[in-house]
C-alpha positions in Angstrom: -26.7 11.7 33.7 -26.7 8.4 32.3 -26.1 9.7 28.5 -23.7 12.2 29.9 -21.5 9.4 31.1 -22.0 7.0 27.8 -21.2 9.7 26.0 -18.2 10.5 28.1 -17.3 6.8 28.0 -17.3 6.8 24.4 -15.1 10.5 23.8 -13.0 8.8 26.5 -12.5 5.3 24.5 -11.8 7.6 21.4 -9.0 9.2 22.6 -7.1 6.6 23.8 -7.4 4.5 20.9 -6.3 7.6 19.0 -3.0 7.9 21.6 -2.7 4.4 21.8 -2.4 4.3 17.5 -0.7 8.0 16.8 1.4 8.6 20.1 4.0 6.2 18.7 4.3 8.3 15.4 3.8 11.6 17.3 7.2 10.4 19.3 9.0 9.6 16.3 8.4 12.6 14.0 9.4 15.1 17.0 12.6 13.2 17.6 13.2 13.1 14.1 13.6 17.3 14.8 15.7 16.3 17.8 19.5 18.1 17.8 21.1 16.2 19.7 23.1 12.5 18.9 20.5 10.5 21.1 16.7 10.5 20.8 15.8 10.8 23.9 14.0 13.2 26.6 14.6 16.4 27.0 13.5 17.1 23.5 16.1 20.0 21.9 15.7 21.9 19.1 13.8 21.8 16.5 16.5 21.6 13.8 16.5 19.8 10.1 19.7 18.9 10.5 19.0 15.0 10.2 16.5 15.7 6.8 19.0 17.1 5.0 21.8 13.9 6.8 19.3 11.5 5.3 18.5 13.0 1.9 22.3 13.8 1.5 22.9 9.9 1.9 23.1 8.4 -1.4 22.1 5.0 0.2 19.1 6.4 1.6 17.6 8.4 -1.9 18.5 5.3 -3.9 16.2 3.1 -1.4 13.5 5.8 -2.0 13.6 5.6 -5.8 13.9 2.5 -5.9 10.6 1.6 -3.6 8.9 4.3 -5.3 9.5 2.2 -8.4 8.7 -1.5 -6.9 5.4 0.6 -5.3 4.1 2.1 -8.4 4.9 -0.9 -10.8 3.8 -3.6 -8.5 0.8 -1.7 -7.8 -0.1 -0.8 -11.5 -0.1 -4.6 -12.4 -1.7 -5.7 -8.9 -4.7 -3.5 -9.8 -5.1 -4.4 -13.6 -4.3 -8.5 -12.8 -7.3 -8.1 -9.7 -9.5 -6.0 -12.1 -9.4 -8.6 -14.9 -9.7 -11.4 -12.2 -12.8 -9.3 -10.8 -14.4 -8.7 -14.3 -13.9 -12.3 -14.9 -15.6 -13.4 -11.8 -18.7 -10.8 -11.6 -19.7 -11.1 -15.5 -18.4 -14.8 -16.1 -19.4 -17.1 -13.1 -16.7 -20.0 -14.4 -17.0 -23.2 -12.9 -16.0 -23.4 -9.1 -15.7 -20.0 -8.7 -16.3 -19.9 -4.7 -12.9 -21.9 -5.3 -11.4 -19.7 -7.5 -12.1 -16.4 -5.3 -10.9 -18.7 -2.3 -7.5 -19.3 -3.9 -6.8 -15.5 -5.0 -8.1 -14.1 -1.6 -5.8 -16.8 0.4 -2.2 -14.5 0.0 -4.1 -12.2 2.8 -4.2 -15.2 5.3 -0.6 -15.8 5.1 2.8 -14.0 6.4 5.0 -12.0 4.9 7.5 -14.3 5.7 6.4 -17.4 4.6 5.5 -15.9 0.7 8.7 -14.5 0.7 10.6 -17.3 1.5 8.3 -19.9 -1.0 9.0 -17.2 -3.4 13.1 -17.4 -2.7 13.0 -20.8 -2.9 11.1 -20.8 -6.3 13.5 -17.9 -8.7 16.4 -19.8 -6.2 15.4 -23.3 -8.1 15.0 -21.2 -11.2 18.1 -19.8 -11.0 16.8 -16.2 -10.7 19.3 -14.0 -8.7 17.7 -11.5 -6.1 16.5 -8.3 -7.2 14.2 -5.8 -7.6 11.9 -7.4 -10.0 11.4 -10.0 -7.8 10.6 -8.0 -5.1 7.8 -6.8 -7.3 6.6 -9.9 -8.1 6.2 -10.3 -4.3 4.6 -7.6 -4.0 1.6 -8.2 -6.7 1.2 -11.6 -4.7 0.4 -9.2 -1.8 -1.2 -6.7 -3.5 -3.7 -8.7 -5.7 -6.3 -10.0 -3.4 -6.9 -7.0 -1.7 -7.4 -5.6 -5.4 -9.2 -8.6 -6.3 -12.0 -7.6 -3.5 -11.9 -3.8 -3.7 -13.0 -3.6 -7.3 -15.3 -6.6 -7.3 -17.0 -5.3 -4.6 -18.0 -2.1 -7.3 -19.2 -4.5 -10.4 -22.8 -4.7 -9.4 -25.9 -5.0 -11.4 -26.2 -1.6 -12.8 -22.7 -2.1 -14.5 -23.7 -5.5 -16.2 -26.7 -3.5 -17.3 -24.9 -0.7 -19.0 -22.5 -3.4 -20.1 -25.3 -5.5 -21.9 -26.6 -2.1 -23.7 -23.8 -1.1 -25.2 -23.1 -4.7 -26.7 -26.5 -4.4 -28.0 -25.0 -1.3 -29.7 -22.3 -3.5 -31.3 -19.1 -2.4 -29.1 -16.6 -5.1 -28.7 -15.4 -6.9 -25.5 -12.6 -4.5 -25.0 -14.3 -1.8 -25.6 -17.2 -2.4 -22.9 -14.2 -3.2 -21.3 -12.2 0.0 -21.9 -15.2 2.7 -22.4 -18.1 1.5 -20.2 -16.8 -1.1 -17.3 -13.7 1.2 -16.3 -14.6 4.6 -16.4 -17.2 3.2 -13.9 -15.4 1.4 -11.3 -12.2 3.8 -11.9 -12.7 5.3 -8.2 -12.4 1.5 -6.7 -9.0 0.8 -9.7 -7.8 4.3 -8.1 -8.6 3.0 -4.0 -7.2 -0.2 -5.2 -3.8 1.2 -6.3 -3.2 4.1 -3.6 -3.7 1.1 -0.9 -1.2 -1.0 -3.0 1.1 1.7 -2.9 0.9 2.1 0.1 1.5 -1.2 1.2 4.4 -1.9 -1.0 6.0 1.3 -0.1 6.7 0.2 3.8 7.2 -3.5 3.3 10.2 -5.1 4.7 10.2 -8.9 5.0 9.5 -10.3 1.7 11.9 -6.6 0.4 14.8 -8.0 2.7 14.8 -11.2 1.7 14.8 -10.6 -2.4 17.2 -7.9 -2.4 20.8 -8.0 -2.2 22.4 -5.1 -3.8 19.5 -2.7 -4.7 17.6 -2.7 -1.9 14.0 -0.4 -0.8 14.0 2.2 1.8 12.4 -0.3 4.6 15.8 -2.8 4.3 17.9 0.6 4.2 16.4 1.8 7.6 16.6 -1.6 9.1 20.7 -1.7 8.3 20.5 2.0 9.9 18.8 0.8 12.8 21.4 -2.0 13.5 24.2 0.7 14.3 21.5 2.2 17.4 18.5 4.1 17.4 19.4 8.0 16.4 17.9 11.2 14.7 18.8 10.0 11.4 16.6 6.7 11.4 13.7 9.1 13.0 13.9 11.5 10.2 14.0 8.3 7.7 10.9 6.6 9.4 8.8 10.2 9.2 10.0 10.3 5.4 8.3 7.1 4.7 5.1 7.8 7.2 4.7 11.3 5.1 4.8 9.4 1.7 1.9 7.1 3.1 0.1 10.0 4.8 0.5 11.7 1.4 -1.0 8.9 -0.8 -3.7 9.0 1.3 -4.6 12.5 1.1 -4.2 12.4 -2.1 -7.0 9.7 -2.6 -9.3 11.7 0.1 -9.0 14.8 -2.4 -9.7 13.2 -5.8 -13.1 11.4 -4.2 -14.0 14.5 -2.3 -13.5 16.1 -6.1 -15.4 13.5 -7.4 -18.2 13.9 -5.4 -18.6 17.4 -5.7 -18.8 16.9 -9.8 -21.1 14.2 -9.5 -23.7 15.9 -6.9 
């Protein structure tokens, strides 16, 4: 009896973690199928009347491009900066490196908020006008220490070893680099990026306050959301929720591939 109720204790604290993290999302992708003005109970429809509202809105498609760009760029050189950093620090050892790795993980210990407005303050003394870019510069601060400790988690001894023996062989730095190191670690450069993405692709403060004009799909949906809660921001909120779901699948399905080849 007494395993029968652990076990039940444990099912039971499963599920309403699971409700307490999904039932949010649940609510918001069903009203996004809501037909009436105001998302609220009864539910009525289903209808994708508020899909084809948001992708109709040039406003809205222009704040998807453009965090689909930010996300894949920032990402890109988030990944290859924390690789390089990681390479450095696994195979290198420089002097004070416990305070190097302390000084590239220290972005994760710090709001949103207070890196984006240092980095306002910075291009505003340089006399860089918002934008994109700099949004994406942001973003790599983000990004890169989380990169920084995905990959050099992966660059263990068996790397250095086949490393060592192909220098023996007479390849060059880059191409241990480029022909050994990264077709090795590429499932951790690959982790590292999707998670980047993903990141980047729903971030709002530091995105709101380095915009002006052209502006990612978060700082859109906030300016929708200051007009009242309706269908339309509930179908723009599952847009962005299905992009991250997707990213993720689409990581789950390349290491599932992987590891079929490999075994």
């Amino acid at each position: 009896m007494k395993r029968i109720a652990s076990l039940a204790a444990v099912v039971g604290g499963l599920v309403a973690f699971y409700v307490f993290i999904y039932l949010p999302v649940a609510v918001l992708v069903l009203f996004s199928f809501h037909s009436g003005r105001v998302p609220m109970p009864p539910f009525e429809g289903p209808t994708i009347e508020w899909y084809l509202e948001v992708l109709g809105d040039g406003k809205v498609t222009e704040g998807i491009a453009n965090s689909i760009l930010v996300g894949a760029v920032s990402s890109a050189l988030a990944t290859l900066l924390g690789f390089l950093a990681a390479y450095g620090m696994a195979r290198h050892r420089p002097p004070g490196s416990t305070a190097i790795q302390a000084a590239i993980m220290m972005p994760l210990t710090m709001s949103y908020l207070v890196i984006g407005l240092g980095l306002l303050i910075l291009f505003s003394a340089l006399d860089f006008g918002k934008s994109l870019w700099l949004v994406g510069i942001g973003h790599v601060v983000i990004n890169l220490p989380l990169c920084f400790a995905i990959v050099f988690s992966q660059l263990g001894g068996q790397q250095a070893a086949l490393e060592r023996a192909a220098r023996d062989l007479g390849a060059s730095e880059v191409q241990v680099i480029t022909r050994v190191t990264v077709p090795m670690v590429w499932p951790a450069l690959f982790a590292a990026f999707c998670l980047a993405f993903t990141f980047s692709w729903d971030e709002f403060v530091i995105a709101f306050l380095l915009t002006s004009f052209d502006v990612t799909l978060p700082v859109v949906i906030w300016s929708m959301l200051r007009t009242g809660l309706n269908p339309e921001t509930n179908a723009a909120g599952t847009l962005v929720f299905l992009v991250s779901l997707a990213v993720a699948l689409v990581f789950e399905l390349v290491v599932l591939r992987r590891r079929g080849a490999s075994s």
